[in-house]
C-alpha positions as CSV (number, residue, x, y, z in Angstrom):
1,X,101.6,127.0,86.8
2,X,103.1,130.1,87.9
3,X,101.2,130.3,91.3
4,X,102.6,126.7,92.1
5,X,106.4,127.9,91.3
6,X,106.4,131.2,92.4
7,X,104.2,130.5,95.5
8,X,104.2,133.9,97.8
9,X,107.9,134.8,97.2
10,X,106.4,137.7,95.6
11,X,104.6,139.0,99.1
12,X,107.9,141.2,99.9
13,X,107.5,142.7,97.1
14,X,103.3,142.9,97.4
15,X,103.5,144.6,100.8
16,X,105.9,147.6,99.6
17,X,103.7,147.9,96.7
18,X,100.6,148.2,99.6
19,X,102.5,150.3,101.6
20,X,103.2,153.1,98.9
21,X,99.3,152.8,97.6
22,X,97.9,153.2,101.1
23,X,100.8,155.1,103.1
24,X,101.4,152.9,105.9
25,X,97.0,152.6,106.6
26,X,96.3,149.4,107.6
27,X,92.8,147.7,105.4
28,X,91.2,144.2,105.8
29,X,91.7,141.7,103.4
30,X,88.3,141.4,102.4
31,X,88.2,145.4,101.4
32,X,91.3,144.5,98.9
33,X,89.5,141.6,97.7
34,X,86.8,143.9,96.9
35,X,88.6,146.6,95.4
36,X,90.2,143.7,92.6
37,X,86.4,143.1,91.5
38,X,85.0,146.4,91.3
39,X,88.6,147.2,89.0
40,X,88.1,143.9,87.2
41,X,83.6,145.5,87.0
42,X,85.2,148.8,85.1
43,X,87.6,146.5,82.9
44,X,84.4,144.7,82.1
45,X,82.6,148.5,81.2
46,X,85.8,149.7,79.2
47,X,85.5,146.8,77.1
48,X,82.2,147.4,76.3
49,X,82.8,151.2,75.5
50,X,86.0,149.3,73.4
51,X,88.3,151.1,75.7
52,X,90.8,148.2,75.4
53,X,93.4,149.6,76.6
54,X,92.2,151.3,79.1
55,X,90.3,148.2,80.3
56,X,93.7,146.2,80.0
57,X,94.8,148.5,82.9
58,X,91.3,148.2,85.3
59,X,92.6,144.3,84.8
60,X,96.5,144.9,85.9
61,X,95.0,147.0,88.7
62,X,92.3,144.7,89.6
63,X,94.9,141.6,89.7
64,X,97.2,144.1,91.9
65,X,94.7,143.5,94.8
66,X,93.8,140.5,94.2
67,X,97.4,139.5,94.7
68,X,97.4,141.9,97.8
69,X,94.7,140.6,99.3
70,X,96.0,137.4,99.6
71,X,99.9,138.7,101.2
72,X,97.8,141.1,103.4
73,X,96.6,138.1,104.6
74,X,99.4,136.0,105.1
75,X,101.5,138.9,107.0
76,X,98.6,140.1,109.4
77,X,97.4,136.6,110.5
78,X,93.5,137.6,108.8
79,X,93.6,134.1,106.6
80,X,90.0,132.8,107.3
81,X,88.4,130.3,105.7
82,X,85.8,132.7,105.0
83,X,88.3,135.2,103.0
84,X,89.4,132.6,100.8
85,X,86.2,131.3,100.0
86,X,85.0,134.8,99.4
87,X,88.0,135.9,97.3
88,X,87.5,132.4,95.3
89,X,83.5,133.4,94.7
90,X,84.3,136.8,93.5
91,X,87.5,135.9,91.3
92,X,84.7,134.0,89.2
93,X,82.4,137.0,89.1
94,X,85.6,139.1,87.8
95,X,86.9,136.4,85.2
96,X,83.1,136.0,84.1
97,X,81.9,139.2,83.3
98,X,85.0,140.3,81.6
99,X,85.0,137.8,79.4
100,X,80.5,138.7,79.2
101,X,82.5,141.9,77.9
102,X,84.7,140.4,75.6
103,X,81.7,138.4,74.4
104,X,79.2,141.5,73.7
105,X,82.8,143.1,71.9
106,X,83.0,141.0,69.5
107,X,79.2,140.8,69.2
108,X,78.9,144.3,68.6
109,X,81.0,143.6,65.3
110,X,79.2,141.0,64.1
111,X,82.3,138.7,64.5
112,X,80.4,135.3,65.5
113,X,83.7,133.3,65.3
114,X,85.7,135.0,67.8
115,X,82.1,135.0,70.0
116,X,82.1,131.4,69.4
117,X,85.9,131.4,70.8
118,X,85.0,133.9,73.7
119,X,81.8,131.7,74.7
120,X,84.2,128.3,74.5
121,X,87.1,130.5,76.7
122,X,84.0,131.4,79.1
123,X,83.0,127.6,79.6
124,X,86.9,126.4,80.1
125,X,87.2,129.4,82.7
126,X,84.2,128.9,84.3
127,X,85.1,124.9,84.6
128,X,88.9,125.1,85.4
129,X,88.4,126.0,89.2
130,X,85.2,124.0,89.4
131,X,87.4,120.8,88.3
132,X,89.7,122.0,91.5
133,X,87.3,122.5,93.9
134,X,85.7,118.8,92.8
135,X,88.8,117.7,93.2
136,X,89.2,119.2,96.3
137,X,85.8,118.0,97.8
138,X,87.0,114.7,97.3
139,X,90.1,115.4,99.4
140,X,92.8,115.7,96.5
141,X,95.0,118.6,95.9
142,X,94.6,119.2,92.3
143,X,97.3,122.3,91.7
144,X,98.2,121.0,88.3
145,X,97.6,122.1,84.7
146,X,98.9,125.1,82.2
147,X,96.1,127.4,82.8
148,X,95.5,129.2,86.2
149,X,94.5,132.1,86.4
150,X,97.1,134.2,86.8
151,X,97.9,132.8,83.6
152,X,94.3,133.1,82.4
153,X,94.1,137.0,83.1
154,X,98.2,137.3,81.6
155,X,96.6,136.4,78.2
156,X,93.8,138.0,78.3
157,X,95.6,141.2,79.5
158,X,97.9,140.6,76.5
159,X,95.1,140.6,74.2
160,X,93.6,143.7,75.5
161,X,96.9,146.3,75.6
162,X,98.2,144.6,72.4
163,X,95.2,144.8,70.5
164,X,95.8,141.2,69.9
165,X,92.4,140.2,71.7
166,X,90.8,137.7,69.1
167,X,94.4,135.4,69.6
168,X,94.3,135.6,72.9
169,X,90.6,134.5,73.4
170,X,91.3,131.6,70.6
171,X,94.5,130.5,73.4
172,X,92.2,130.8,76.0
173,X,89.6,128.7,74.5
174,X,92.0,126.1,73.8
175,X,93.9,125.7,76.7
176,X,91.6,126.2,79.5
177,X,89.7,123.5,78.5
178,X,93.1,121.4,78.1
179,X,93.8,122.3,81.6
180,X,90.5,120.7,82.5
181,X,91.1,117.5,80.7
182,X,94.7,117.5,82.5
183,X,92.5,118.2,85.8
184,X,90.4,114.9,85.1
185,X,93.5,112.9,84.6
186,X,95.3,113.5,87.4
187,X,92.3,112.8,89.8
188,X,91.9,109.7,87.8
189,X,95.0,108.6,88.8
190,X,95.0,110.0,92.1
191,X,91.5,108.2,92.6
192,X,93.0,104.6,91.2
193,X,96.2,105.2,93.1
């Protein structure tokens, strides 16, 4: 939802953001892309060590490069098909084991409604992208639905600075999988049309 009306207009903005971090040195995409999941690996270990807070900003700086990664892309003519298939593979390695983290959190509590909630979240994160790429196999652009995951990691990140985490998982849980249903629809009708 916000990826499809933003679109890249934030890459200005991205590169000036790259060019302060790294002073003017020039890195590959796929080292950015790489950076975002070993931030998102030490969000996933804060949250187990119930550093939420702190894990909440290994998330904001793990997102910062994965949108870099992305804009460094676009502006130094490096978009492969490789580097987007990569970035895609790892994104679900980030999403999954922070929300392995959020699981073993509320675990650790002995709170088995919210890891109920976290373990439904996990499924409708896990099957949002797959719906796209299913979608996509079968040659139809399926952009649509409330939940990517820029939106996705927004409410989770929420959850964690806010200490509001068990509201945001319960959001998550419902509306990923809502996403998915709208994902089925609209290939439906794409399919019949």
């Amino acid at each position: 939802m916000i990826s499809s009306r933003i679109g890249h207009s934030l890459d200005p903005l991205i590169l000036k953001i790259y060019r302060i971090l790294f002073m003017g040195k020039s890195l590959h995409p796929n080292v950015l892309t790489l950076l975002g999941v070993f931030f998102g690996f030490i969000a996933f270990i804060l949250i187990l060590r119930d550093f939420l807070i702190l894990s909440g900003l290994a998330l904001m700086i793990s997102g910062l490069f994965d949108l870099m990664d992305g804009a460094i892309a676009r502006n130094t003519d490096h978009v492969t098909t490789f580097g987007g298939f990569l970035d895609s593979v790892l994104d679900r390695y980030t999403d999954l084991f922070l929300m392995c983290g959020v699981v073993m959190y509320f675990m650790k509590r002995g709170d088995q409604f919210n890891v109920l909630m976290a373990f439904i979240a996990s499924i409708g994160i896990a099957l949002v992208p797959y719906a796209k790429a299913r979608a996509e196999a079968s040659r139809i652009s399926c952009n649509t639905g409330l939940l990517e995951r820029p939106e996705r990691l927004f409410i989770l990140l929420c959850g964690l600075l806010f200490n509001i985490l068990p509201y945001a998982i319960i959001v998550l849980a419902l509306f990923t999988h809502i996403t998915v249903v709208q994902r089925i629809i609209y290939v439906k009708r794409a399919v019949r049309d």
